[in-house]
BAPANU-780743 format. One line per field, with one value per residue (C-alpha): x, y, z; residue number from 1. Coordinates in steps of 0.25 Angstrom, whole numbers. Layout:
N
east <- [X;...]
north <- [Y;...]
up <- [Z;...]
rodo <- [NUM;...]
//
This chain:
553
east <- [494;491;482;473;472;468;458;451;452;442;435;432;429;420;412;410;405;396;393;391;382;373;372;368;358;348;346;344;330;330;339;334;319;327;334;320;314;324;326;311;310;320;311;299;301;303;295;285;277;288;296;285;284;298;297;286;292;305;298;290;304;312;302;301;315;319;305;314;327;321;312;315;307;312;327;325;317;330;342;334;325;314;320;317;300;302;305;292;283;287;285;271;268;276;263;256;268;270;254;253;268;274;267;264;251;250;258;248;252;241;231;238;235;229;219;216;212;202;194;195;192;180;176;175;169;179;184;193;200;215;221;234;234;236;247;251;263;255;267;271;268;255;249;233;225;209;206;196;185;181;170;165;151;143;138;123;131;142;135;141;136;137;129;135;127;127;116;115;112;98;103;113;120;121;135;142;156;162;159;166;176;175;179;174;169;180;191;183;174;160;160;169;159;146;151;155;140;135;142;138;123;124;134;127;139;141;149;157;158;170;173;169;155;142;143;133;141;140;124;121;114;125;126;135;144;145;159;161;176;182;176;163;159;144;141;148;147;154;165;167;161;151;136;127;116;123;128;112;108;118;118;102;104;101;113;121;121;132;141;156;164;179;190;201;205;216;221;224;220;221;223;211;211;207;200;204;195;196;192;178;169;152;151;160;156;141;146;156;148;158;160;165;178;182;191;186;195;193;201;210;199;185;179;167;173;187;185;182;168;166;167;158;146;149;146;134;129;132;124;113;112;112;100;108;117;129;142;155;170;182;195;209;216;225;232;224;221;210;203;203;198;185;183;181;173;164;163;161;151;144;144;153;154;145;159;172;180;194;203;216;229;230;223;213;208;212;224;234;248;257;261;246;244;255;258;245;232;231;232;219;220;226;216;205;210;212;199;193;200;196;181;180;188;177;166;160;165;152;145;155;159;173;176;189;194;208;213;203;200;196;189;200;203;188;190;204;199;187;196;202;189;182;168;168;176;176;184;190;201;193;181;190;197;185;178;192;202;217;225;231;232;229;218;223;226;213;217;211;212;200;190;189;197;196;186;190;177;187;191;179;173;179;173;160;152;141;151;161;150;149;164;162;150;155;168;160;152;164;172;159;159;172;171;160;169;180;170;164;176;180;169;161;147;153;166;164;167;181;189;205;206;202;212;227;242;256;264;277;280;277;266;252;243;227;224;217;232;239;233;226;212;204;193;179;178;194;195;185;194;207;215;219;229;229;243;237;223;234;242;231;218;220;224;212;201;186;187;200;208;221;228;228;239]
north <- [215;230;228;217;227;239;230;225;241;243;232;236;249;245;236;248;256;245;244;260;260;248;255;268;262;256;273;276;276;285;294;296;298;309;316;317;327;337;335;335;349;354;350;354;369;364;350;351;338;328;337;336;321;319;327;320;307;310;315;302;292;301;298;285;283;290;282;268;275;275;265;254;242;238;234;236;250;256;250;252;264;267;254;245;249;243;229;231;237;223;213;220;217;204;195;203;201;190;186;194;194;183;168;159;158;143;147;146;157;154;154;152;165;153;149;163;166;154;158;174;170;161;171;182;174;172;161;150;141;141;138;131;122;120;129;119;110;96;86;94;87;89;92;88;84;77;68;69;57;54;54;67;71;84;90;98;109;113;115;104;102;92;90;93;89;75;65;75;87;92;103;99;109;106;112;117;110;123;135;146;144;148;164;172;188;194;187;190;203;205;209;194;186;192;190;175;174;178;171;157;161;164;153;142;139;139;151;146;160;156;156;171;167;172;187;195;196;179;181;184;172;161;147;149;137;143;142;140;141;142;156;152;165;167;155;160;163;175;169;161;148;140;146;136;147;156;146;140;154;157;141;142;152;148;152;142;130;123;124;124;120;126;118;123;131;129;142;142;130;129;143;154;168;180;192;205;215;226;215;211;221;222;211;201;202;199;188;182;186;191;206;215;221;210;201;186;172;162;151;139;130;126;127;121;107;99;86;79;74;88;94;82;87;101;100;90;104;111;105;103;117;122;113;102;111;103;106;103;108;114;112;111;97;98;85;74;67;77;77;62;63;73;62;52;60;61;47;43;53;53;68;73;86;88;93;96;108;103;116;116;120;129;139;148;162;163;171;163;162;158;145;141;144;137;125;122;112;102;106;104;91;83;89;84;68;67;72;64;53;51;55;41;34;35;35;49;54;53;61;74;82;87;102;107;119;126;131;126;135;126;116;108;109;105;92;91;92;84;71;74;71;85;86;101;114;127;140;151;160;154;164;176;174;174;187;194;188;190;183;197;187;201;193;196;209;214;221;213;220;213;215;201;198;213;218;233;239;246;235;225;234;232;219;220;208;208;203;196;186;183;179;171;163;162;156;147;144;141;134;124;124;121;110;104;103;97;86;83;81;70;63;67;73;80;87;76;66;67;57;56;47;60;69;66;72;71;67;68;70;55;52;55;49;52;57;43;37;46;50;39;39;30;21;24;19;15;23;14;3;0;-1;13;16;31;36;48;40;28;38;47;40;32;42;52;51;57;64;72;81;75;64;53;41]
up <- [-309;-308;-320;-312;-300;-309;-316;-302;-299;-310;-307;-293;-298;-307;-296;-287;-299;-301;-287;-285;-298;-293;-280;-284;-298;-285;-283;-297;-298;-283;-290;-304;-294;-287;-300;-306;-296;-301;-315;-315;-309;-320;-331;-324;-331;-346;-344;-334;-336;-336;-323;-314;-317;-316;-301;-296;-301;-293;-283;-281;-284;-273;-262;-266;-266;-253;-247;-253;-247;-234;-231;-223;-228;-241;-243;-257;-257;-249;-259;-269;-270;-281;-290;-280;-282;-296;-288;-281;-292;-300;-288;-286;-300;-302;-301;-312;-321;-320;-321;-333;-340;-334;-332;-341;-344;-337;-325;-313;-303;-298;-310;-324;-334;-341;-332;-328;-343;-344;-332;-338;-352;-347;-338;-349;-359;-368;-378;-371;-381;-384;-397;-401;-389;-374;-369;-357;-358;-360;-357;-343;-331;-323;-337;-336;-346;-345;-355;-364;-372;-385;-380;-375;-369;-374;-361;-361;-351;-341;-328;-322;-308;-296;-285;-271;-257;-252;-246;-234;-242;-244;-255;-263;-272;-288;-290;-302;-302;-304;-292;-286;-274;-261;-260;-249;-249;-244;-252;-265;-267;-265;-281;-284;-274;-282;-295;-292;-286;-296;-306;-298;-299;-314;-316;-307;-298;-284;-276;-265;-254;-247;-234;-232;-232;-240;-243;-248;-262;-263;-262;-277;-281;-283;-275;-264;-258;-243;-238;-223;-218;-204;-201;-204;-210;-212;-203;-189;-177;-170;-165;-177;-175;-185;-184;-187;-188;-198;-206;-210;-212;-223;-229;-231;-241;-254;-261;-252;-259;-252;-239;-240;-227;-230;-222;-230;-243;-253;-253;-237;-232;-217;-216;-209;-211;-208;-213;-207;-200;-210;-223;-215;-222;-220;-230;-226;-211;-216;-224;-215;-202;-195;-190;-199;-199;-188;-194;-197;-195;-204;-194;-202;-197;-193;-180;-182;-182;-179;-185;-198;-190;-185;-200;-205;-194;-199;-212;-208;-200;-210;-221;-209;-208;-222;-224;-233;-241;-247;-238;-241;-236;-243;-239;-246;-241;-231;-223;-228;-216;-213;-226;-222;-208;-215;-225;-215;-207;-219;-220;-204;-202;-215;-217;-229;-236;-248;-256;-251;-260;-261;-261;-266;-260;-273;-266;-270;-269;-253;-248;-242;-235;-246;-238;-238;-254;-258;-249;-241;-244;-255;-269;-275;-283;-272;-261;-269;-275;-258;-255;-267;-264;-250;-252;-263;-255;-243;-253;-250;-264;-271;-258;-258;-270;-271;-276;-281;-279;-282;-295;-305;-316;-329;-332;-334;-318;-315;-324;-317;-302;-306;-311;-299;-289;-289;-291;-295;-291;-287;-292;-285;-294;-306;-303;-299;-311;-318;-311;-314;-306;-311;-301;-295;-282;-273;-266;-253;-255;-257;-271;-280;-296;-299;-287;-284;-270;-264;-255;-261;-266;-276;-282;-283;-288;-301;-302;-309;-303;-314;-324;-315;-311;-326;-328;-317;-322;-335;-332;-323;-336;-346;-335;-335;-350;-349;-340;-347;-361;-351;-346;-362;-366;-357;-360;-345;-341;-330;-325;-311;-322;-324;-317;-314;-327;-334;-330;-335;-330;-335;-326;-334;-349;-351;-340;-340;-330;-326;-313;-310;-311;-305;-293;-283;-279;-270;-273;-268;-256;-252;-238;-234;-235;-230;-242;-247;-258;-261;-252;-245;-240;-234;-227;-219;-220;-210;-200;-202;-194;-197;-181;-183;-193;-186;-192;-182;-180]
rodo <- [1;2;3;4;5;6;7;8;9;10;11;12;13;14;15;16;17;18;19;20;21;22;23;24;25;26;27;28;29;30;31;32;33;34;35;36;37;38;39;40;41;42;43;44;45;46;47;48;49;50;51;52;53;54;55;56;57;58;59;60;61;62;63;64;65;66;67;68;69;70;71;72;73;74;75;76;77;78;79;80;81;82;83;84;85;86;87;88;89;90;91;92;93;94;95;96;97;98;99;100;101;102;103;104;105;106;107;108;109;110;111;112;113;114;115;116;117;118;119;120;121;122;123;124;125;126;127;128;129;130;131;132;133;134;135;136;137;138;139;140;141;142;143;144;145;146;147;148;149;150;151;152;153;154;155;156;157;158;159;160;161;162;163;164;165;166;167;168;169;170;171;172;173;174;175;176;177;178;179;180;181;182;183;184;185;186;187;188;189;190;191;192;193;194;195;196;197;198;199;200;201;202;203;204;205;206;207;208;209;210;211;212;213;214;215;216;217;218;219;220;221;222;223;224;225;226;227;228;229;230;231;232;233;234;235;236;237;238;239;240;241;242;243;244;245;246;247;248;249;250;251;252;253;254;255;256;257;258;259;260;261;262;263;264;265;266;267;268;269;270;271;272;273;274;275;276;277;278;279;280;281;282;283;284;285;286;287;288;289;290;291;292;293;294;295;296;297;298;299;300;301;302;303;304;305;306;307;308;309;310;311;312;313;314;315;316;317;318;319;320;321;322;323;324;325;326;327;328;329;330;331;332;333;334;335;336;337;338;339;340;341;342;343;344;345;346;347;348;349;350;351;352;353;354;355;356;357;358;359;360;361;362;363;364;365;366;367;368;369;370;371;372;373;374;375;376;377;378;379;380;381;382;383;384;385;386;387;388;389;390;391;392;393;394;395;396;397;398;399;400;401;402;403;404;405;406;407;408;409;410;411;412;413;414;415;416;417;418;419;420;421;422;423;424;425;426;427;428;429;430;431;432;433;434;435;436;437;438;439;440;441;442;443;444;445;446;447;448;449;450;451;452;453;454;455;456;457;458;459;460;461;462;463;464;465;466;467;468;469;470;471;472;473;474;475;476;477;478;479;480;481;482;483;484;485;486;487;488;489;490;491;492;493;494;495;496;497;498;499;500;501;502;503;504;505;506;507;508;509;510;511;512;513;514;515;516;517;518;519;520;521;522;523;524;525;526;527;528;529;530;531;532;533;534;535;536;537;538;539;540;541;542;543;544;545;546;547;548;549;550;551;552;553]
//
């Protein structure tokens, strides 16, 4: 008995050591800071060098310390003072760590290391082939695959083209299927938004602005696709409203080639914003025309129209006052009632867009509440079969051409979303990857490493427009070749050519279906009739009217 108590006496003692020692270890580094000021000053006189640095160290990790001791802020920072910085330092630094040391060279967070190196090693110029096989688990689920033909085409060139602007269209565009995404002045840099130009004109692709308008940085030659959003910079009044007057000014330019009515966006869709006083500089107040250093809204929605008709005679205006330019809209799908209701105003009224940009809810180069990047809109394949879906099933798929846009990087994802329903795509992160680009995700923050999203003349400055809008183009260039191997090899002429028959996906280790099998899709001219089978189209069509955005009884 007298054993067993002398053994719990030790045993208690030993946990209070324990406990003493851990208390005081969280004061080491504060202590060990604090010990160094004077044994630095007693080597001063024989090691002078290595005292002064062991004082000013000290010094520093005292301050520190005490600073951590007292301030209030950070629970951490007071029970743990100095050692608790290391915490931080890492945290700051976790994203770069793990970019770089950690993921897996497939894991997409949001761009893959692997799909980042395609678009850098064609942007440079550089050799693209891999030896020794694919690196991707083939038997996975959701593994893709096209399928290729014994009978392959030889193609004379890649400059793949389609033709955008309807029956009421006095200048229709001939588009690349491959063009820039919409990304204002402002967001980017003035030196990003001329090396993209540039790249266009040489390249012979099309430069969407974004919804900040044309600057003077788009204006260096290339086609523009003019975007219009809710705020309707570079065609506004001064309380906000459309101006018909502005707007004809700046569509009779000839770099306009085609107008772009954005409803929506995949990175935050539903969502205005807002740029702040201090961020409206001299050029983006001409661009934009607004005041500068006044803050501009961008509202969540239009105010030019209310109802599917209304955005029908809008467009019709639209096209009317650019003197027959093609115009479409952009929006990432939402409740599909309303994309319902716009097709069959389309169709009562006779006035469609020329193309319609699908955006996904994958996001895109936009910042955005994390709610809305990760949980709002439409992904993009499922945004665009609907969208697809409804246009043959009313038989207005031959007059409107559909455009995809959201994480498409290779010619691989051009063939893919084409099988799908698309008619070409537009790109966003691929050209900033391809102009420098490393993913840092500091958009927002105005710190950009790579001068691409700052407006810190400090930092753009270190992108070198001559030979960024070279990597531009010639990633443009290689992602055509590309796509025309892609298109040989399955035996087509053209990219528009591949259908859902072409594109295979594993659906389990011992099933694999086409896209034509597993997913359904209408027959031209089925939402004319009464008798439709696909699920979503049975539950809302009916409901959806061409005079309202509401769903009705």
């Amino acid at each position: 008995m007298i054993v067993e108590t002398r053994e719990e006496t030790m045993r208690l003692r030993f946990t209070r050591a324990k406990e003493r020692a851990r208390y005081y270890e969280r004061y080491v580094p504060f202590a060990l800071a604090v010990l160094f000021v004077p044994a630095g000053a007693l080597l001063f006189g024989s090691m002078p060098v290595l005292g002064s640095i062991m004082v000013v160290l000290g010094l520093a990790g005292t301050l520190t310390g005490l600073h951590d001791l007292t301030q209030t802020q950070h629970a951490l920072m007071r029970n743990y003072p100095l050692s608790s910085r290391m915490r931080y330092l890492l945290e700051h630094f976790r994203p770069e760590i793990r970019q770089y040391f950690v993921e897996n060279d497939h894991d997409e967070t949001p761009f893959s290391r692997e799909q980042r190196a395609v678009v850098y090693r064609r942007a440079k110029g550089i050799e693209g082939v891999r030896p020794f096989g694919t690196l991707l688990n083939v038997y996975s689920d959701g593994y893709e695959w096209l399928n290729h033909s014994l009978a392959t085409t030889h193609l004379p060139d890649s400059d793949f083209r389609i033709t955008i602007g309807g029956p009421d269209c006095t200048q229709p565009y001939k588009s690349s299927v491959v063009n820039i995404s919409g990304m204002s002045y402002g967001a980017l840099s003035p030196n990003a938004i001329e090396a993209l130009n540039k790249a266009a004109k040489s390249g012979g692709f099309a430069h969407t602005t974004g919804e900040g308008s044309i600057s003077r940085y788009h204006r260096m030659g290339g086609d523009l696709v003019w975007q219009i959003g809710s705020g309707y910079f570079g065609c506004r009044n001064d309380d906000g409203s459309f101006s018909a007057e502005r707007f004809a000014d700046n569509a009779a330019g000839d770099a306009v080639k085609m107008i772009e009515i954005k409803l929506s966006q995949g990175a935050k869709p539903g969502h205005g914003g807002i740029l702040p006083g201090p961020k409206v500089t001299e050029a983006i107040a001409e661009a934009r025309g607004v005041k500068e250093g006044v803050a501009c809204v961008s509202p969540s929605s239009h105010s030019a129209f209310s109802t599917p008709r209304e955005l029908c005679d809008f467009i019709k205006r639209l096209r009317e006052l650019s003197n027959g330019k093609p115009v479409g809209i952009k929006m990432c799908v939402g409740h599909p009632w309303e994309w319902f209701a716009m097709a069959k105003a389309f169709h009562a009224t006779g006035t469609a867009p020329d193309f319609i940009v699908v955006d996904g809810g994958e996001g895109g180069t936009g910042a955005a509440p994390v709610e809305f990047a990760d949980h709002k809109g439409a992904p993009l394949r499922d945004g665009l079969m609907l969208v697809h879906n409804t246009l043959v099933g009313l038989g207005l798929r031959d007059q409107i051409k559909l455009i995809a846009s959201a994480k498409i990087i290779t010619a691989f994802d051009i063939c893919r979303i084409s099988a799908l329903g698309a008619d070409g795509v537009n790109m966003a992160r691929g050209f900033m990857f391809a102009i420098g680009c490393i993913q840092a995700q500091a958009c927002h923050t105005g710190k950009c490493p790579t001068g691409i999203t700052t407006q810190d003349a400090d930092r753009y400055r270190a992108l070198v427009v001559p030979d960024k809008a070279v990597r531009a183009a010639r990633f443009h260039e290689a992602t055509m070749f590309a796509l025309k191997e892609a298109c040989e090899s399955s035996g087509l002429d053209h990219p528009d050519a591949f259908t859902p028959h072409h594109l295979m996906i594993r659906t389990s280790p011992r099933e694999v279906r086409s896209a034509a099998s597993l997913y359904d899709w209408l027959a031209p001219g089925e939402l004319l009739t009464e008798k439709v089978s696909h699920p979503a189209f049975r539950k809302y069509w009916d409901h959806a009217r061409p005079d309202s955005f509401a769903l009705t009884a």
